[in-house]
N, C-alpha and C positions, 0 to 999 in steps of 0.2 A: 803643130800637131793637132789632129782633130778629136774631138771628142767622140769614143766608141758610140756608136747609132745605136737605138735598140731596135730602128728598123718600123717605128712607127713612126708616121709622117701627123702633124700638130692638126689637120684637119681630117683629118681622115675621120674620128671617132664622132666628129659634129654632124657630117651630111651625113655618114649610116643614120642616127638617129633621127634625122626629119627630110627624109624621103617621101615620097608619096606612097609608100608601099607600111611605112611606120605609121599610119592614124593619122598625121598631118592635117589638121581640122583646113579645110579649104580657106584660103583667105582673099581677099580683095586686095590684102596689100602683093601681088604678083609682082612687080617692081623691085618691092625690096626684096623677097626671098630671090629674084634673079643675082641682084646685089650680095648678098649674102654668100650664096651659093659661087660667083665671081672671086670675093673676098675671101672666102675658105679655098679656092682653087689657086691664089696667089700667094696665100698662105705656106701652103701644100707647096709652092713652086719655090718664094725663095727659103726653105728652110732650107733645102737642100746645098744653097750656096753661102757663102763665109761673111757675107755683108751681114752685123747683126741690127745695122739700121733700118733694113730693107726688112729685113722680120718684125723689127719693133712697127714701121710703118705699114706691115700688114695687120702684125693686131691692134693696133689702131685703129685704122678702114672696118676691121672685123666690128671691133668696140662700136664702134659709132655706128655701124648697118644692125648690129643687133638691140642697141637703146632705140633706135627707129621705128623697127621691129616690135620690139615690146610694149612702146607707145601705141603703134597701129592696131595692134590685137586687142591692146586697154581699149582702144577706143570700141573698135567692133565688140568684144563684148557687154561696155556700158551701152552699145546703142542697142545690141539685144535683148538688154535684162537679164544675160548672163552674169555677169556681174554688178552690182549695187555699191554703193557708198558707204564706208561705214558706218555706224551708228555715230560717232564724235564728229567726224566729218559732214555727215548729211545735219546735224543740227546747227553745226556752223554755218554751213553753204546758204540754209535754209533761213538765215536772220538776217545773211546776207543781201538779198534779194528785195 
């Protein structure tokens, strides 16, 4: 017996939010938001079926394109000056050297 749906599908709620049409700051990493966007689609596919390995190895793929992800944007904002190091960190870094 299956468990009552409540008719939301597990990706759905992630791509509304980072659309191009939501603010989505343009990135260079276009690769992986393809990946991303792939991974929430497969996501979105096997929920609908009773394999719960096939779900678990979608948020998996998801897990692993979104630390990518979040890597990539670290990176672009440190190389903009958007982002800075902490104060504890930059002192350390800096003895380092």
């Amino acid at each position: 017996m299956r468990p009552a749906s409540s008719g939301r599908r597990p990706g759905a709620a992630l791509t509304a939010t980072l659309r191009a049409a939501s603010g989505q700051r343009p990135s260079r990493a276009t690769k992986l938001w393809e990946r991303f966007d792939e991974a929430v689609a497969e996501l979105d596919r096997v929920s609908e079926g009773r394999s719960l390995r096939a779900v678990a190895r979608a948020y998996a793929e998801l897990s692993n394109v979104v630390a990518e992800l979040a890597k990539a944007v670290e990176r672009e904002d440190r190389a903009s000056g958007l982002l800075t190091l902490p104060r504890a960190r930059r002192a350390k870094s800096s003895r380092q050297r």
